[in-house]
C-alpha positions as CSV (number, residue, x, y, z in Angstrom):
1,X,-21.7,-0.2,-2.3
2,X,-18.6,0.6,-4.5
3,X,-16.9,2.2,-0.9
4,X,-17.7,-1.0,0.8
5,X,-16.2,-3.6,-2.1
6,X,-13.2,-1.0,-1.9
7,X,-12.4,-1.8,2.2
8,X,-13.4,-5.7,1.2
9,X,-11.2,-5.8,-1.9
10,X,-7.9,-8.0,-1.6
11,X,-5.5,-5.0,-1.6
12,X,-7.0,-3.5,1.2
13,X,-7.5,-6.7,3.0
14,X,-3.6,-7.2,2.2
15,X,-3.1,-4.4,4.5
16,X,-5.0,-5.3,7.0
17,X,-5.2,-8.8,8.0
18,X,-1.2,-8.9,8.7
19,X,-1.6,-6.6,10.9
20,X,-4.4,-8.1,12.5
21,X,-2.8,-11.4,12.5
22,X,0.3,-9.8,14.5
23,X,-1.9,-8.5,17.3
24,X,-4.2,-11.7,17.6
25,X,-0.4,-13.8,17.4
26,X,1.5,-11.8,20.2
27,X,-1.5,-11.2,22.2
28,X,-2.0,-15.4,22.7
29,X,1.9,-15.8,23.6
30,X,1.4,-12.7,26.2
31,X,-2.0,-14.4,27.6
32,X,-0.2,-17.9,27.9
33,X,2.5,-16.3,29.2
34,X,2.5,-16.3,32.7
35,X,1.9,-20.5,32.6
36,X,5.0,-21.2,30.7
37,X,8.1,-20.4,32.9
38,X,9.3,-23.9,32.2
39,X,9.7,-23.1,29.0
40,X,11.1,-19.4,28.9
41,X,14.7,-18.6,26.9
42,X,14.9,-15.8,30.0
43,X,14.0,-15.5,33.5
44,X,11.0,-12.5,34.2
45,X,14.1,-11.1,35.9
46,X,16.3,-11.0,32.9
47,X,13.5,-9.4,30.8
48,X,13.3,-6.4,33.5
49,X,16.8,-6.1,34.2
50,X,18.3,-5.9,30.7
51,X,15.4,-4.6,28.6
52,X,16.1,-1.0,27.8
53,X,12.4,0.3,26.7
54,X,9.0,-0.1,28.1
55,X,5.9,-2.3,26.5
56,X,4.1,0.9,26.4
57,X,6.5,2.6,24.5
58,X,7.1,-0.7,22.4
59,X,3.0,-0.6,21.9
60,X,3.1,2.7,20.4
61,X,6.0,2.5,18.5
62,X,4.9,-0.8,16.6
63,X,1.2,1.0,16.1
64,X,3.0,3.7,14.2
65,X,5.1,1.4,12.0
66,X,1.9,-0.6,11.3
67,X,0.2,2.5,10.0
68,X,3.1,3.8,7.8
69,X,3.1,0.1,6.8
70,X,-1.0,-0.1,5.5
71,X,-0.5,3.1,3.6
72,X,2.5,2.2,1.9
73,X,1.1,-1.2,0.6
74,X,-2.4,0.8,-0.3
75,X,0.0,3.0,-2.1
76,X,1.7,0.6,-3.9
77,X,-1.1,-0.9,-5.3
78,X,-2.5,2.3,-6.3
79,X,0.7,3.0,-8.1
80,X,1.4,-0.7,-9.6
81,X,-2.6,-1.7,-9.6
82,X,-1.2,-5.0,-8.7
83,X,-0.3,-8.6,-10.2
84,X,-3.3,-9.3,-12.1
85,X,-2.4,-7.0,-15.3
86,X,-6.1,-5.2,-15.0
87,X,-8.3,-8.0,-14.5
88,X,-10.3,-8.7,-10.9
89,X,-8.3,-8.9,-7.9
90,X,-9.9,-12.1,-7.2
91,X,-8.4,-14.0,-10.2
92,X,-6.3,-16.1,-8.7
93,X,-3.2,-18.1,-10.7
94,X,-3.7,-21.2,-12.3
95,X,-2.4,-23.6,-10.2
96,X,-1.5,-24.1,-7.0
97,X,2.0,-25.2,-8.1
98,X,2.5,-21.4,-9.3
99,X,1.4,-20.4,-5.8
100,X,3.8,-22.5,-4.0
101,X,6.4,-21.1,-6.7
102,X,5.2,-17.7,-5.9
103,X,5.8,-18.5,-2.1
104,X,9.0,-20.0,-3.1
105,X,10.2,-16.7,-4.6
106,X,8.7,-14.5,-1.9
107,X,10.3,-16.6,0.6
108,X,13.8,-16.3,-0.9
109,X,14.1,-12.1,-1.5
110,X,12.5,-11.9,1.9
111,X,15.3,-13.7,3.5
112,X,18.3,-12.6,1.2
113,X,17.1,-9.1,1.7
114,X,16.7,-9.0,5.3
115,X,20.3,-10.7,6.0
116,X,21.9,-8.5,4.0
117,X,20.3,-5.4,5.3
118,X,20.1,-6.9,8.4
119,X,24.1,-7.1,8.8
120,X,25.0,-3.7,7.3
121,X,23.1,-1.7,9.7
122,X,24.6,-3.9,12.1
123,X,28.5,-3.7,11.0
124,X,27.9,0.8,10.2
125,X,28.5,2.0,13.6
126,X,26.4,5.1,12.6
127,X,23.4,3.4,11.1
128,X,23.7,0.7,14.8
129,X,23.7,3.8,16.5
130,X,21.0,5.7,14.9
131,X,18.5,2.9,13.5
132,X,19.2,-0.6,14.3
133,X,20.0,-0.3,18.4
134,X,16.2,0.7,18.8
135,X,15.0,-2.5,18.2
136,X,18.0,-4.2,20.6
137,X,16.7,-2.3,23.4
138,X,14.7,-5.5,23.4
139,X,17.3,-7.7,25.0
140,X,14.8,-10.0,25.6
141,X,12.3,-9.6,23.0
142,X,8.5,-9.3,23.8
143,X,6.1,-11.2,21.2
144,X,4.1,-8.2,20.1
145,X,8.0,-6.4,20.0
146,X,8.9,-8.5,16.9
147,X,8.7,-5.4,14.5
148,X,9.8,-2.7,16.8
149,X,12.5,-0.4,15.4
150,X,13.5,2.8,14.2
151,X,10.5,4.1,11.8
152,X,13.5,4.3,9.2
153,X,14.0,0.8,9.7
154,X,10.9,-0.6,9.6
155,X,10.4,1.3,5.9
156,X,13.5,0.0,4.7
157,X,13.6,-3.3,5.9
158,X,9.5,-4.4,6.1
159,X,8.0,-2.2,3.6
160,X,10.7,-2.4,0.9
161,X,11.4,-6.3,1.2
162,X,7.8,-6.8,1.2
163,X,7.3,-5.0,-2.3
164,X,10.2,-6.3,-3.9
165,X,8.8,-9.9,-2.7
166,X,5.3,-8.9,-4.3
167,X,6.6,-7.4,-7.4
168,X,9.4,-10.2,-8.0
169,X,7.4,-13.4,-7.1
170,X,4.0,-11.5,-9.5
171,X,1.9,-13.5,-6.2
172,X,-1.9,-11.6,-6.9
173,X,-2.6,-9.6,-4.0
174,X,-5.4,-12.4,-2.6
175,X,-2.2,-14.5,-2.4
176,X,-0.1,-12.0,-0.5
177,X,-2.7,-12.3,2.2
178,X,-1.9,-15.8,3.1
179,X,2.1,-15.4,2.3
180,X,2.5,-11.9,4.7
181,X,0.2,-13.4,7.6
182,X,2.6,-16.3,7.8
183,X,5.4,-14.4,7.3
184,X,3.7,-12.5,9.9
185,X,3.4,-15.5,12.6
186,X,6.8,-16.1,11.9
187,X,8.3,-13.2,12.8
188,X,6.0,-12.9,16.6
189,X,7.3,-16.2,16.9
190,X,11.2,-15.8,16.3
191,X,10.3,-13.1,19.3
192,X,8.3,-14.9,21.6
193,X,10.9,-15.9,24.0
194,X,9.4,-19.5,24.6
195,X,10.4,-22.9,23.7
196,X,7.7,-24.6,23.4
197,X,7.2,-28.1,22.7
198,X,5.8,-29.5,19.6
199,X,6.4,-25.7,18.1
200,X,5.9,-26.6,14.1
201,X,7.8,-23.5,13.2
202,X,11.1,-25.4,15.3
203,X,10.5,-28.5,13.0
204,X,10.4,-27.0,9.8
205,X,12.5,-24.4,10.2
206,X,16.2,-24.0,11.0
207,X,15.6,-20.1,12.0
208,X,14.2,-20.4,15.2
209,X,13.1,-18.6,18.8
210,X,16.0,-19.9,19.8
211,X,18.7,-18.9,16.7
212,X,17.0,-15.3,16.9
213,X,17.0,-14.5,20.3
214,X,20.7,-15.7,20.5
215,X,20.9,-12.6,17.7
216,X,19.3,-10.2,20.4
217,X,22.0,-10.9,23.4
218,X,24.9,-8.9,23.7
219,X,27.3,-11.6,22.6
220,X,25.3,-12.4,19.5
221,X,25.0,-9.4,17.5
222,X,27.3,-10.3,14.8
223,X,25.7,-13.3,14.5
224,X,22.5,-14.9,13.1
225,X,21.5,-12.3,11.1
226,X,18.5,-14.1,9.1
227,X,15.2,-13.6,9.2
228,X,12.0,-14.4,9.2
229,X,12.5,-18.5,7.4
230,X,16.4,-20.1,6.6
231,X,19.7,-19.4,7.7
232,X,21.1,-20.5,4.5
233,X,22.9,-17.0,4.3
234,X,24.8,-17.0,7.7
235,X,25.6,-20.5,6.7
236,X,27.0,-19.6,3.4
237,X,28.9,-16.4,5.0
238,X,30.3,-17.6,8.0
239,X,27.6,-16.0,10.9
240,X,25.8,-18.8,11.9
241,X,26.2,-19.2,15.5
242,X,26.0,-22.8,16.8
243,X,24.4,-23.5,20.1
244,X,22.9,-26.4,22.5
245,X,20.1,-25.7,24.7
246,X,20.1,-27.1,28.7
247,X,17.5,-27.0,31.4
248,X,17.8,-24.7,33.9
249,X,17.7,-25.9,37.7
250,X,15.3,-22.7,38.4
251,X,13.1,-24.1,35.3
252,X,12.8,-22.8,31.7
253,X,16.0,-23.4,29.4
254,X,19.6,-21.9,29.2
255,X,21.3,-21.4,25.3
256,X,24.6,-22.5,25.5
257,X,26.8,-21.2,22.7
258,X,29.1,-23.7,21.5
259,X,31.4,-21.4,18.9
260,X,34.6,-19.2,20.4
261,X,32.1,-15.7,19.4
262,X,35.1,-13.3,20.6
263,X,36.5,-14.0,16.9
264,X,35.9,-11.5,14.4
């Protein structure tokens, strides 16, 4: 009884149910894939053409960085014993207003975090070279692809924004379930590729399918750095990238840049 409340407690389930969440995510955009060319970012033929890594090898690699993932975050609660200050994981905060500030908080290291880190390994030609260009072998990203990178990378930038966003925001872990699966769906769906319509994640959000994959073309590396909610940051710091979006004749859409990006 005491092993099975251990795999049903809200730390372990922290672990877990992201990663469940990413699998059940990207495998519905790969399943409605094939009856949405009217609404891809890039042909079939651009994504075999200019994608530099298989989804086998894409497959594997985000299996690993899920698994060094769950043990850090089951390490880190074993070392911190979480937000509740000793009592029952499943006390939960008072109100829901100090959830949503929780979220708030959460919300605001992820994204500060991730731009910053985000651009450095971008502008450190060794750290590009080394770290950062495994995850733009996905020119055209795949759903289930959204967290593939270097295994450095994905400790740096997931595991280490995802603590500090726990530990600064004091969300309980029961909390952190609901905050990382979103954060989560987010992220598949900055990488699905697909402009769909009535997308809720394109209404209330300025960081888009659209404003990432821009990030992931040749042309837009320097650009467009934030991740997973706002681009207040490449606002604020000059790299937001502007763009329109057009039809095109063959079906699906064509991004259109509409800032001179051979500056810098």
């Amino acid at each position: 009884m005491a092993a099975a409340g251990f795999w049903l407690s809200d730390e372990v389930l922290s672990a877990f149910i992201p990663v469940i969440v990413y699998w059940v995510y990207a495998g519905l955009y790969t399943a409605i894939e094939p009856w949405c060319e009217n609404y891809r970012l890039h042909s079939k033929k651009e994504e075999d053409e200019m994608n530099l890594v298989s989804k086998e090898t894409v497959v594997k690699g985000v299996l690993w960085q899920q698994f060094i993932q769950i043990v850090a975050v089951l390490l880190l609660y074993q070392v911190t014993g979480g937000n509740d200050d000793g009592a029952s994981a499943v006390q939960q905060p008072s109100s829901y207003t100090d959830i949503a500030r929780q979220i708030v908080i959460a919300m605001v290291i992820q994204d500060t975090y991730h731009y910053f880190f985000h651009r450095f390994v971008l502008h450190n030609k060794y750290l590009y070279k080394h770290i950062h260009s495994q995850h733009h072998r996905l020119v055209v990203p795949y759903p289930f692809g959204a967290i593939y990178s270097h295994v450095i990378e994905s400790f740096l930038a997931d595991v280490v924004s995802s603590s500090l966003a726990l530990a600064v925001s004091g969300m309980s872990a029961r909390t952190s379930i609901f905050f990382f699966s979103f954060s989560t769906i987010k992220n598949v769906d900055d990488h699905c590729g697909l402009l769909l319509p009535g997308n809720p994640f394109h209404i209330f959000f300025q960081n888009t399918t659209v404003y990432h994959a821009i990030h992931h073309e040749l042309h837009g590396t320097k650009y467009n750095f934030s991740q997973p909610f706002l681009n207040v940051w490449d606002r604020i710091l000059g790299t937001h990238m502007p763009y329109s979006i057009e039809k095109r004749a063959e079906g699906g859409f064509q991004v259109r840049l509409t800032k001179d990006n051979k500056e810098d």
